[in-house]
Backbone as JSON Lines, residues from 0, in Angstrom:
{"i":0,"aa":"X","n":[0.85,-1.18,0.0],"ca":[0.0,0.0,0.0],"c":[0.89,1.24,0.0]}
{"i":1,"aa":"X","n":[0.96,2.37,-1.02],"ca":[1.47,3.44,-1.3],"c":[1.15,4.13,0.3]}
{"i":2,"aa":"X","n":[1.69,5.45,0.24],"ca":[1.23,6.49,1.02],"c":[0.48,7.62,0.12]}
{"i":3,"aa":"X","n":[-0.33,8.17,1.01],"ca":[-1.26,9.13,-0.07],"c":[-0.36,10.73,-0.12]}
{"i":4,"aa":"X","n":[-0.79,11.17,-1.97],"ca":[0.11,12.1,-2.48],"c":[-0.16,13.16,-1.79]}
{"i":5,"aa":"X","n":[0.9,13.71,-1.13],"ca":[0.99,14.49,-0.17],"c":[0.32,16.3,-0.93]}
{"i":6,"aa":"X","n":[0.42,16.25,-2.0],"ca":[-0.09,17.02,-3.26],"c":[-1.48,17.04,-3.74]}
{"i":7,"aa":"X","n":[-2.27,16.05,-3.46],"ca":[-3.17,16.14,-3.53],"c":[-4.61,16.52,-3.05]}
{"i":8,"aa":"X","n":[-4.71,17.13,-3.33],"ca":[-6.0,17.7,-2.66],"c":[-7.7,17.46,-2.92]}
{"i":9,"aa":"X","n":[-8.42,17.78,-2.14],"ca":[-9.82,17.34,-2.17],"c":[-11.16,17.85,-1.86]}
{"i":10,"aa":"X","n":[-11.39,18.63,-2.56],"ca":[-12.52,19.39,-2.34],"c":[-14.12,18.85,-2.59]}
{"i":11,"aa":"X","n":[-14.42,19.73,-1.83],"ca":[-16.4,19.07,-1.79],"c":[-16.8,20.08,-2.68]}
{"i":12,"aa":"X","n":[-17.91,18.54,-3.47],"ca":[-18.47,19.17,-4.86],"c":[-19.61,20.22,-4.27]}
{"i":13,"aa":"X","n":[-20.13,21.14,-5.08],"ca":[-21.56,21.98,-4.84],"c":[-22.5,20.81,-4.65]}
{"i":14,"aa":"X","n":[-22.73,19.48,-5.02],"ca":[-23.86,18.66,-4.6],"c":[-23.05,18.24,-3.3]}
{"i":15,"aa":"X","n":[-21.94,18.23,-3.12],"ca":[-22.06,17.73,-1.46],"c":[-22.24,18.94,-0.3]}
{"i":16,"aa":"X","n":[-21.82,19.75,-1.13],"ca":[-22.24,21.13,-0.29],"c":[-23.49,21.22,-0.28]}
{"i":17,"aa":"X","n":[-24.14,20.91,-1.11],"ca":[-25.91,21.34,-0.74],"c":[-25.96,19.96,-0.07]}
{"i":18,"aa":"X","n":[-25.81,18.64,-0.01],"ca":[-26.53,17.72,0.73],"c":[-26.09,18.1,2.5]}
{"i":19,"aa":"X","n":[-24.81,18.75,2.56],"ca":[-24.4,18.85,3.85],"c":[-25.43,20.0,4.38]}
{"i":20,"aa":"X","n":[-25.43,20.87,3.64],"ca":[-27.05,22.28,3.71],"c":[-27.87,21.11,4.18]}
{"i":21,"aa":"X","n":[-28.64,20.56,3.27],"ca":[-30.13,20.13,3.84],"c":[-29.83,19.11,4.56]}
{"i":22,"aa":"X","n":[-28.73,18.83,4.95],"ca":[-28.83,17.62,5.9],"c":[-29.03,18.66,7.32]}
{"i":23,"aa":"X","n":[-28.23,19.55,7.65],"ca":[-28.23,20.29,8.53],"c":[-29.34,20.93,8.75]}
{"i":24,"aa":"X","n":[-29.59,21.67,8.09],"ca":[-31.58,21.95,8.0],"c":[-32.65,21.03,8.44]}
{"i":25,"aa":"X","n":[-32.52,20.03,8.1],"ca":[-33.78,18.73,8.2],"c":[-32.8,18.76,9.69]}
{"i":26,"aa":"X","n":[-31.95,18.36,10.28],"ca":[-31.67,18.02,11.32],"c":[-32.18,19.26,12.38]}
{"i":27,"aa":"X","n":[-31.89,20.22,12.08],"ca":[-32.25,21.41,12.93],"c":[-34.17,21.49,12.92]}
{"i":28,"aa":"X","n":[-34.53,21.37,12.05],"ca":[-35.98,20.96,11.75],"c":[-36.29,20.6,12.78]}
{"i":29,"aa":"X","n":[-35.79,19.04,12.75],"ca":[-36.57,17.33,13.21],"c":[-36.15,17.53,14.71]}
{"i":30,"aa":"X","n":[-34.89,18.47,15.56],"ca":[-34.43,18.44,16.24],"c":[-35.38,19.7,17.3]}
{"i":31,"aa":"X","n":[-36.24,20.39,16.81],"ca":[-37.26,21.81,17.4],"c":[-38.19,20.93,17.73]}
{"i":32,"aa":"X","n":[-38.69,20.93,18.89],"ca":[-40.64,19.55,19.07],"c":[-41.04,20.21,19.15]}
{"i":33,"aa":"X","n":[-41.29,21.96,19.27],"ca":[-42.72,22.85,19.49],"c":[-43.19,23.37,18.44]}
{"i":34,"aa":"X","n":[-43.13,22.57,17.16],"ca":[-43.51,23.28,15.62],"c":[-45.61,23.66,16.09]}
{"i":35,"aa":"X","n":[-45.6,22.61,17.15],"ca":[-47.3,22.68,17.03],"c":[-48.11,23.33,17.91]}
{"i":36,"aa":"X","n":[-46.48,23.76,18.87],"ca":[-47.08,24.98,20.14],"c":[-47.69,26.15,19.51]}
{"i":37,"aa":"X","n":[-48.77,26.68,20.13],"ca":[-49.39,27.86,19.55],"c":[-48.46,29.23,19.83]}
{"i":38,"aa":"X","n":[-48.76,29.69,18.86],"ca":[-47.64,31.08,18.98],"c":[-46.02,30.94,18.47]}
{"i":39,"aa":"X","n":[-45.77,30.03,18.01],"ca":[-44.54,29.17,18.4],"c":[-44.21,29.73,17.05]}
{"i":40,"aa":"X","n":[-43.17,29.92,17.07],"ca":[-42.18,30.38,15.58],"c":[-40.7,29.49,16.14]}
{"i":41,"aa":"X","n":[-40.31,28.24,15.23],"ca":[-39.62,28.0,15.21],"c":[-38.33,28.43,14.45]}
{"i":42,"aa":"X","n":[-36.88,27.59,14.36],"ca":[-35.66,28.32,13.8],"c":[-35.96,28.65,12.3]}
{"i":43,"aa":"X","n":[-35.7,29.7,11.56],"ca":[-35.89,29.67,10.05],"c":[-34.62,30.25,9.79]}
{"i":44,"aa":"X","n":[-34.23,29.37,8.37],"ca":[-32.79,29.58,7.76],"c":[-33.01,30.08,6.28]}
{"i":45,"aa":"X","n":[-32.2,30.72,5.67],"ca":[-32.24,30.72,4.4],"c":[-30.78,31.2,4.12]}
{"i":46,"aa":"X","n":[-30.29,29.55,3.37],"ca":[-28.64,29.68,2.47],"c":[-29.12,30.3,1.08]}
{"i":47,"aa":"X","n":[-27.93,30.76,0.78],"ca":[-28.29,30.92,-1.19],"c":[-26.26,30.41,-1.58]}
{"i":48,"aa":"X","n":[-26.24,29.09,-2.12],"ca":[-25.08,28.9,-2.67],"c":[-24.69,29.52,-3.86]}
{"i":49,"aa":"X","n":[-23.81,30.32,-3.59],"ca":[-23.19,31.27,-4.84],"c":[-21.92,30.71,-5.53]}
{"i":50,"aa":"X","n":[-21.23,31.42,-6.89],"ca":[-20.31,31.05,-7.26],"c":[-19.78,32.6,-7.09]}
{"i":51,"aa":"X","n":[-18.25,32.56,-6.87],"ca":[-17.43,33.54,-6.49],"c":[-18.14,34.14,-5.07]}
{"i":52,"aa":"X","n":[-18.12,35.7,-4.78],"ca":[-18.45,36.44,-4.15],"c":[-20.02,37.0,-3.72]}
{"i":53,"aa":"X","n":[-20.99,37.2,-3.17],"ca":[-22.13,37.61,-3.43],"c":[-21.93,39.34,-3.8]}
{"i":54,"aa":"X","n":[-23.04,38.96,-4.69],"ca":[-22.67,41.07,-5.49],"c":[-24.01,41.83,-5.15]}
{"i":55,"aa":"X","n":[-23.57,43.21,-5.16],"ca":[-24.65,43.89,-4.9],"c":[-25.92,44.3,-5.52]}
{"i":56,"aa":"X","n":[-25.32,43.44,-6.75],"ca":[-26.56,43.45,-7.71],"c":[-28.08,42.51,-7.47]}
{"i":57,"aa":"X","n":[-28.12,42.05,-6.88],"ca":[-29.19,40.63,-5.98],"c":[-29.03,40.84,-4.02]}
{"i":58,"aa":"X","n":[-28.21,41.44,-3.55],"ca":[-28.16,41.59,-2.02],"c":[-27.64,42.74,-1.82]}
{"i":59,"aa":"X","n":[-28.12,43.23,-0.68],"ca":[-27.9,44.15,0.11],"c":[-27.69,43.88,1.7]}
{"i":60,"aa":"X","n":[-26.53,44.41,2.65],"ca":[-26.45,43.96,3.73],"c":[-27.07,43.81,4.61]}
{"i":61,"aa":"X","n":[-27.1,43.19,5.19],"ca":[-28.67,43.19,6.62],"c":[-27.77,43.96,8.22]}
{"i":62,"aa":"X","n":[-27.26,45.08,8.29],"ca":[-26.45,45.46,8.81],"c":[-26.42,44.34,10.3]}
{"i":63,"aa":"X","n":[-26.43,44.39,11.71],"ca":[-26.25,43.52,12.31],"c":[-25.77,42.17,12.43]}
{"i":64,"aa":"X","n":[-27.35,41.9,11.53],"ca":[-27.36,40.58,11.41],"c":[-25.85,39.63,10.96]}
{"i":65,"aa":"X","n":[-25.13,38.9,11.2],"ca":[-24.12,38.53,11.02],"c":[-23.57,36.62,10.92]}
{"i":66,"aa":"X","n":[-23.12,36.36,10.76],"ca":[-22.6,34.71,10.51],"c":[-21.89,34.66,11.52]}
{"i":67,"aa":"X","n":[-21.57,33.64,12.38],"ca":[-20.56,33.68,13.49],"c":[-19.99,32.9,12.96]}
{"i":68,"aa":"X","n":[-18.63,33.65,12.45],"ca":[-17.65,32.89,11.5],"c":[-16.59,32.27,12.73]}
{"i":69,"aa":"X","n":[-16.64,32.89,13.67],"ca":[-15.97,32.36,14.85],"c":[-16.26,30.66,15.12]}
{"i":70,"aa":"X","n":[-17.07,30.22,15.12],"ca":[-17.97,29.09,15.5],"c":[-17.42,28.13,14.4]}
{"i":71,"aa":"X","n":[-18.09,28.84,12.72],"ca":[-17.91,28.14,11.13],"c":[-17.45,28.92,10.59]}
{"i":72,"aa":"X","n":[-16.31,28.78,9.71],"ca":[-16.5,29.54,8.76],"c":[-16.43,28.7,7.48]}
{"i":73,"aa":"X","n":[-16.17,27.17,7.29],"ca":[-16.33,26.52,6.23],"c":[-17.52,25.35,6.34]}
{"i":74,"aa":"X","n":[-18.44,24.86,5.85],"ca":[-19.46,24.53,5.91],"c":[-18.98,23.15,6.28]}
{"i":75,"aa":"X","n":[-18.13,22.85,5.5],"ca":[-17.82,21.24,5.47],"c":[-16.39,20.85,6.23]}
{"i":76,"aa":"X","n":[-15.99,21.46,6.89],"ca":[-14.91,21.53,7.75],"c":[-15.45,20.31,9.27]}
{"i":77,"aa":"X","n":[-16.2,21.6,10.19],"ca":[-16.82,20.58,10.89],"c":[-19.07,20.3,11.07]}
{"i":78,"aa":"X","n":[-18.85,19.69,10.63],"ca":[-20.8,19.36,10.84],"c":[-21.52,19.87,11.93]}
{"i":79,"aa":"X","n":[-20.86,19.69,12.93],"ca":[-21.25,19.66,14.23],"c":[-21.36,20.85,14.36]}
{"i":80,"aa":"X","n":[-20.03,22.09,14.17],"ca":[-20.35,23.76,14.33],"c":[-20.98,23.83,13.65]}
{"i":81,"aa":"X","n":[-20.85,23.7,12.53],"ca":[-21.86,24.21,11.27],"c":[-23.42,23.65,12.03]}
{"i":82,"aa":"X","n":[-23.91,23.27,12.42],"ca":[-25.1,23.0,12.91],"c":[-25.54,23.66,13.99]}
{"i":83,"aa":"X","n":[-24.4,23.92,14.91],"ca":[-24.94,24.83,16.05],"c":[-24.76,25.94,15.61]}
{"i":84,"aa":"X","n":[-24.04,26.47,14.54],"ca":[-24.09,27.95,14.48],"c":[-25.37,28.06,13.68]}
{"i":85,"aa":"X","n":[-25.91,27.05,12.9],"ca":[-26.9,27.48,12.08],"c":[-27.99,27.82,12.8]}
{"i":86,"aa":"X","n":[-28.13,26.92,14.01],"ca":[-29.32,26.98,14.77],"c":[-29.57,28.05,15.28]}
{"i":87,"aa":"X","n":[-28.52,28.18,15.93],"ca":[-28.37,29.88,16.98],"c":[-28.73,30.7,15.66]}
{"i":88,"aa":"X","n":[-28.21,30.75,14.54],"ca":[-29.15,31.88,13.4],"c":[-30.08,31.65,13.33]}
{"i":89,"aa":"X","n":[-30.92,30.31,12.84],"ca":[-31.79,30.25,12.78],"c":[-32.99,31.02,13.8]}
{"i":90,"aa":"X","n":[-32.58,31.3,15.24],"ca":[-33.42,31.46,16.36],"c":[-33.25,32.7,16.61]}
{"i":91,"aa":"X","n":[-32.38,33.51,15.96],"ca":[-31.35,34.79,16.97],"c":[-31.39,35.57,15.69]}
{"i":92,"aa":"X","n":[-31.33,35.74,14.32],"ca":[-31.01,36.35,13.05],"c":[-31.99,36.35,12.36]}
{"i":93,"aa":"X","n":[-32.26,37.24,10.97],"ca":[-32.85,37.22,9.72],"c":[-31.91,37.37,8.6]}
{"i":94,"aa":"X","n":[-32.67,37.12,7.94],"ca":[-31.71,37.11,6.39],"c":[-31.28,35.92,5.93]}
{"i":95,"aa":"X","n":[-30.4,36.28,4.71],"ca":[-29.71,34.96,4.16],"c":[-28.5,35.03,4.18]}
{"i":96,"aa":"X","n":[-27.99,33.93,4.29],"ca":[-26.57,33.29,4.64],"c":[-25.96,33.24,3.5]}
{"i":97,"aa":"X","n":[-24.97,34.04,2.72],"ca":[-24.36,33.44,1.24],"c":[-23.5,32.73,1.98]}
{"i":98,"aa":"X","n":[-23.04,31.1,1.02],"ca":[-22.27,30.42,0.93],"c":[-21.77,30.32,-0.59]}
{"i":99,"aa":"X","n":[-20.26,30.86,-0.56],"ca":[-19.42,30.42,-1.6],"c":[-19.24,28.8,-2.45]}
{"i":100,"aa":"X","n":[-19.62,28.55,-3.31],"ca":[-19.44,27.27,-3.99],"c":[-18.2,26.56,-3.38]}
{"i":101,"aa":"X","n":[-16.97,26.9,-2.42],"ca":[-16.33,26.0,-1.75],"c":[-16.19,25.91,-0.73]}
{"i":102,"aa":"X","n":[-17.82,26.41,-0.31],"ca":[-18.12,26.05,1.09],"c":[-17.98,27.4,2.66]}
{"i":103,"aa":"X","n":[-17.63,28.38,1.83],"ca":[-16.79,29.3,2.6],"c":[-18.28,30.2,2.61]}
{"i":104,"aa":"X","n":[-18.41,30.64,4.31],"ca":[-19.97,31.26,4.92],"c":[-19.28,32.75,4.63]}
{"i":105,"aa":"X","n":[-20.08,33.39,4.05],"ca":[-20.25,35.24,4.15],"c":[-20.48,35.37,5.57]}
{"i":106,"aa":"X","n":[-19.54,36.27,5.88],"ca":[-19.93,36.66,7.58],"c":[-21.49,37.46,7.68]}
{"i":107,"aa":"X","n":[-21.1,38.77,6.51],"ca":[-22.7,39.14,6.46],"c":[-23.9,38.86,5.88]}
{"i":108,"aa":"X","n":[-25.29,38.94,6.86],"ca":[-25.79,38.17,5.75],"c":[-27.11,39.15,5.6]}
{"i":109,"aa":"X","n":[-27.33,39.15,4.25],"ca":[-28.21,39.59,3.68],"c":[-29.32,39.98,3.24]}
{"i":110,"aa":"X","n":[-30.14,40.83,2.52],"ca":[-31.6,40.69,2.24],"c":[-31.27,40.44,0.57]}
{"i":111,"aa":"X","n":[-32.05,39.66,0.1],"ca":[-31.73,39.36,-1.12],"c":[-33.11,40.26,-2.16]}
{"i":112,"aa":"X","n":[-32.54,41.14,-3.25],"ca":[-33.62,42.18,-3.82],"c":[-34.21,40.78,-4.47]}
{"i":113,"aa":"X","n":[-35.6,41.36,-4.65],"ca":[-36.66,40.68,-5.65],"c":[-36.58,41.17,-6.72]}
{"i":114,"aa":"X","n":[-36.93,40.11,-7.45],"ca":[-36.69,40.48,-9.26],"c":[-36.95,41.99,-9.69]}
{"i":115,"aa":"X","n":[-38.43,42.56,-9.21],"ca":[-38.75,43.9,-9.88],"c":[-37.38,44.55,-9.37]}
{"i":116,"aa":"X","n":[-36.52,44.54,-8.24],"ca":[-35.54,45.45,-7.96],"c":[-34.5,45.01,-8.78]}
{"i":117,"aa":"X","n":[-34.44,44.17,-9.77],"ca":[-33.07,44.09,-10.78],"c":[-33.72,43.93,-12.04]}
{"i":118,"aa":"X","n":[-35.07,44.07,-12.48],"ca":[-35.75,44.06,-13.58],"c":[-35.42,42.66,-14.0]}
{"i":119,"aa":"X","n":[-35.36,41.66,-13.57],"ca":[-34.8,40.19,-14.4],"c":[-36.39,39.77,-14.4]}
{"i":120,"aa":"X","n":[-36.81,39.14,-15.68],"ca":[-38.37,38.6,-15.79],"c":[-38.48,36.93,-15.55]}
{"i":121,"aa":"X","n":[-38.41,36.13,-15.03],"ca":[-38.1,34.7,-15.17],"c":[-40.11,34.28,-14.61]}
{"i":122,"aa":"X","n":[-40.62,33.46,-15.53],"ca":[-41.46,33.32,-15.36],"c":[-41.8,31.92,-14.05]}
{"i":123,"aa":"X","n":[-42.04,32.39,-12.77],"ca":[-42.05,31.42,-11.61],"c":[-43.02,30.91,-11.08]}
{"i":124,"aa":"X","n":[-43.01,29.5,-10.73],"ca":[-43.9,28.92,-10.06],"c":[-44.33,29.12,-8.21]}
{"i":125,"aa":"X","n":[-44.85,29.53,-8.36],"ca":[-45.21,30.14,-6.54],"c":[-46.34,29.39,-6.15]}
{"i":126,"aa":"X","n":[-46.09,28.85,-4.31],"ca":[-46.98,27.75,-4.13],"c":[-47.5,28.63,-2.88]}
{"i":127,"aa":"X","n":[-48.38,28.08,-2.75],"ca":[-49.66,29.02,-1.61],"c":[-49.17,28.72,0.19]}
{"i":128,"aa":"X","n":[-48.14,27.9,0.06],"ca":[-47.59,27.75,1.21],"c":[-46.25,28.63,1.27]}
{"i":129,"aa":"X","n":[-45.62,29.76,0.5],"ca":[-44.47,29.87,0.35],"c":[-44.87,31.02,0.7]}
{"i":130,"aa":"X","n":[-43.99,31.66,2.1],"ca":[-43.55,33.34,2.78],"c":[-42.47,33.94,2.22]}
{"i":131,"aa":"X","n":[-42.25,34.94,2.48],"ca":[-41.4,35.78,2.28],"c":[-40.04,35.04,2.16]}
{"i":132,"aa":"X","n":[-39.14,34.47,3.18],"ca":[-38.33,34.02,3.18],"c":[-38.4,32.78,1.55]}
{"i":133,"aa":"X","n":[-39.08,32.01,1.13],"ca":[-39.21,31.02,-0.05],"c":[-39.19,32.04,-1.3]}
{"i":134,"aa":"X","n":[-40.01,33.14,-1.38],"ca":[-40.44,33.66,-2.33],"c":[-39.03,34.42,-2.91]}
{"i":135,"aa":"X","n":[-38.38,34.46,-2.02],"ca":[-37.12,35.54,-2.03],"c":[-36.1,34.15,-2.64]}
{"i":136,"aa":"X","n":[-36.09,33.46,-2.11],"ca":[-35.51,31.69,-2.62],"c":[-35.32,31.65,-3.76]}
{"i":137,"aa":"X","n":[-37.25,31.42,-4.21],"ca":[-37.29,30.77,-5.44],"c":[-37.06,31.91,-6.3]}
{"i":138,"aa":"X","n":[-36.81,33.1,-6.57],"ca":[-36.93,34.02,-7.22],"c":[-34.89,34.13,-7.2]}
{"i":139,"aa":"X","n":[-34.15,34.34,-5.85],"ca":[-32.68,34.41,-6.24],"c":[-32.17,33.12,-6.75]}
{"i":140,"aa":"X","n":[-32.85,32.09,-6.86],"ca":[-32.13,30.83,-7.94],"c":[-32.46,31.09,-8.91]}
{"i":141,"aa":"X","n":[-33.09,31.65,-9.56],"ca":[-33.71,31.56,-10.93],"c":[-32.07,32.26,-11.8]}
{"i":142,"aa":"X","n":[-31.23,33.19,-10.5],"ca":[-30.34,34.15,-11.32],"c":[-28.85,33.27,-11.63]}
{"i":143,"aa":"X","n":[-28.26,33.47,-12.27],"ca":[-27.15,32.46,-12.91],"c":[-25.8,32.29,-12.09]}
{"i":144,"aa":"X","n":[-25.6,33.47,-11.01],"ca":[-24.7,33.57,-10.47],"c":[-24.85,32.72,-8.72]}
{"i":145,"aa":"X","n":[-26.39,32.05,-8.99],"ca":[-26.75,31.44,-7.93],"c":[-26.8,29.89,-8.19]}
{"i":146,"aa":"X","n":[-26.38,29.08,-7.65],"ca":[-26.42,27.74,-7.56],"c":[-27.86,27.16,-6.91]}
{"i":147,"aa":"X","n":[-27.72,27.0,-6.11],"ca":[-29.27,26.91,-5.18],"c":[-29.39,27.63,-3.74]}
{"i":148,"aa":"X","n":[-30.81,27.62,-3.34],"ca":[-31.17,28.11,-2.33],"c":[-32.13,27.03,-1.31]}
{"i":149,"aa":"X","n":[-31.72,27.35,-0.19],"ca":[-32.18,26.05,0.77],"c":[-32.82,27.03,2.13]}
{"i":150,"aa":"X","n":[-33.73,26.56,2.5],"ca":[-34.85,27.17,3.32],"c":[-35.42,26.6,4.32]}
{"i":151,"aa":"X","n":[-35.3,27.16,5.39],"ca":[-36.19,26.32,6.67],"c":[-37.28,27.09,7.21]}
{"i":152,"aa":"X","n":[-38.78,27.24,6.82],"ca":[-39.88,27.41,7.17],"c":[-39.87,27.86,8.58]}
{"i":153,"aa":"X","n":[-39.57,28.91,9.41],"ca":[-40.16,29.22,11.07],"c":[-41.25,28.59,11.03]}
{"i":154,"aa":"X","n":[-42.02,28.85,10.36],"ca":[-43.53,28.37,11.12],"c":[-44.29,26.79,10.78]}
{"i":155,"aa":"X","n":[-43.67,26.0,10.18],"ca":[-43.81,24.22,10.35],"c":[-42.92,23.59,10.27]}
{"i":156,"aa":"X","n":[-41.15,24.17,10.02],"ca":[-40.05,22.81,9.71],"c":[-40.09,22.41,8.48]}
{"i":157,"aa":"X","n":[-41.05,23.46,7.21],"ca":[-40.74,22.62,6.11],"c":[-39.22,22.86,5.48]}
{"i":158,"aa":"X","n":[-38.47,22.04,5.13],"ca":[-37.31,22.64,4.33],"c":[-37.63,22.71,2.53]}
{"i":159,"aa":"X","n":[-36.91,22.97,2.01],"ca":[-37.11,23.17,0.49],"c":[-35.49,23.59,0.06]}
{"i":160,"aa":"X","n":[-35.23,22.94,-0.98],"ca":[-34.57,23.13,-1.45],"c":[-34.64,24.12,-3.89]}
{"i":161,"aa":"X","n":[-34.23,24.56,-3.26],"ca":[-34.44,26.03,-4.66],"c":[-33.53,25.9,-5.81]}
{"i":162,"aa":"X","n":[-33.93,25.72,-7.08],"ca":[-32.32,25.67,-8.47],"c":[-33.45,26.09,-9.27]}
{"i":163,"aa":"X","n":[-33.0,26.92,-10.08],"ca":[-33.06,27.08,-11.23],"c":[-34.57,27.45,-11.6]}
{"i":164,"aa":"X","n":[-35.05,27.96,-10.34],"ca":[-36.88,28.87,-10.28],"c":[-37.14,27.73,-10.17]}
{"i":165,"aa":"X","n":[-37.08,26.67,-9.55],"ca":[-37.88,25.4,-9.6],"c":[-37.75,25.23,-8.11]}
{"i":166,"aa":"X","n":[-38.54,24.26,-7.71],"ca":[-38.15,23.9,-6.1],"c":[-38.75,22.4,-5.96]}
{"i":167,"aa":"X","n":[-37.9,21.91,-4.56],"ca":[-38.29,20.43,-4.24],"c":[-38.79,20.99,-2.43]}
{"i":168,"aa":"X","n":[-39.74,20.81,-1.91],"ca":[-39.81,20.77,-0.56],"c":[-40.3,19.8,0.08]}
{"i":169,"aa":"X","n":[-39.88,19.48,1.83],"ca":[-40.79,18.95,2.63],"c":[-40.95,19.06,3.14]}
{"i":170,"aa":"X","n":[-42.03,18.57,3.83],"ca":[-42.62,18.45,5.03],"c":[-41.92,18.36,6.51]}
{"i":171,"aa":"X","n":[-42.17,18.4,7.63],"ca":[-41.51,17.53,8.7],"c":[-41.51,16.13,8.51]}
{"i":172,"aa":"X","n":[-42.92,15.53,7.94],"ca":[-43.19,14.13,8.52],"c":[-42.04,13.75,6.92]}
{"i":173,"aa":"X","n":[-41.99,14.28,5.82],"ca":[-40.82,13.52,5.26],"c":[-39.73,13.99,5.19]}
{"i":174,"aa":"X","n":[-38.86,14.67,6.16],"ca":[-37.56,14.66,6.22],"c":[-36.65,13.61,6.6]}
{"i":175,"aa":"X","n":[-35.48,13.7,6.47],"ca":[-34.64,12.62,7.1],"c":[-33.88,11.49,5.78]}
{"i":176,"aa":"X","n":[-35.59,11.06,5.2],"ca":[-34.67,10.34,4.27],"c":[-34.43,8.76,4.65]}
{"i":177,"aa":"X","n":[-33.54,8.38,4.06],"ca":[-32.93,7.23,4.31],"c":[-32.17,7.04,6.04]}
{"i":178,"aa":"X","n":[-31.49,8.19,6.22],"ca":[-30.69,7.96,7.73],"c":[-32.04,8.26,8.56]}
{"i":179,"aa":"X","n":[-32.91,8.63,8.62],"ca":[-34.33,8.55,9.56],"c":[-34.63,7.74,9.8]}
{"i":180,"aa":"X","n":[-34.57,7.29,11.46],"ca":[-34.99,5.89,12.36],"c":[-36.6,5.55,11.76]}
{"i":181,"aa":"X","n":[-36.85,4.14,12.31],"ca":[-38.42,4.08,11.82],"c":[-39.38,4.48,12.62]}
{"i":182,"aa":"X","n":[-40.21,5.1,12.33],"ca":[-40.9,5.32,13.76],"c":[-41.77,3.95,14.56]}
């Protein structure tokens, strides 16, 4: 058995970067039990995976609001921060989180403009369950410099995942997936 090339290096693809996103999401989800307490606003997240830098042409800063890069600052480094820092945003912050296509968190995070504020026309599908936070989603994937957008619902745990003005979401009762115990 060789030794491994000390030269070589190994980076996580944008699909493992988004599965590590919604894995963390559905976990922060499945991990809140008062989605059904009255009054109850649970954690809500919203990533938007970018390529290069986020520009000011689609965001504007959410002054405060901030990433605790202290905690994460690479998504796929460790799981475990990356999960508690998400949460504490999720509960404590607004806005969206840019993440760089190699994983690297924007400390600040953002309000992302809606189409009429950049004149882009993309004709979108909008579902009668989707707030502010989704609408802002499905509308910044549609733009080219965005990879996808991933979303955690405050008010039921749904997550959704956002590409290309299209979207996949779920529920609480189907998150998890395959690693989800049986009930």
């Amino acid at each position: 058995m060789s030794d491994p090339d000390p030269l070589r290096v190994e980076y996580t693809t944008v699909d493992e970067l988004t599965d590590f996103l919604m894995y963390a999401v559905e976990s922060i989800s499945l991990g809140f039990d008062r989605w059904e307490g009255e009054h109850v606003h649970g954690p809500g997240l919203y990533f938007v995976i970018v390529t290069g830098v986020h520009s000011g042409s689609y965001a504007d800063s959410l002054g405060e609001n901030k990433w605790p890069t202290e905690i994460c600052q690479i998504v796929s480094e460790d799981l475990d921060s990356f999960v508690e820092a998400a949460r504490t945003v999720g509960l404590t912050r607004d806005g969206a989180v840019v993440v760089s296509t190699d994983g690297t968190i924007q400390r600040q995070m953002v309000r992302v403009k809606s189409q009429s504020d950049v004149q882009e026309n993309t004709a979108l599908d909008y579902a009668d369950w989707m707030g502010t936070r989704h609408l802002s989603a499905i509308e910044v994937s549609a733009r080219s410099e965005v990879v996808a957008a991933i979303t955690l619902s405050e008010e039921d745990g749904r997550v959704s995942l956002f590409k290309g003005g299209s979207y996949e979401d779920y529920t609480r009762d189907e998150l998890g997936g395959v690693w989800r115990p049986s009930d």
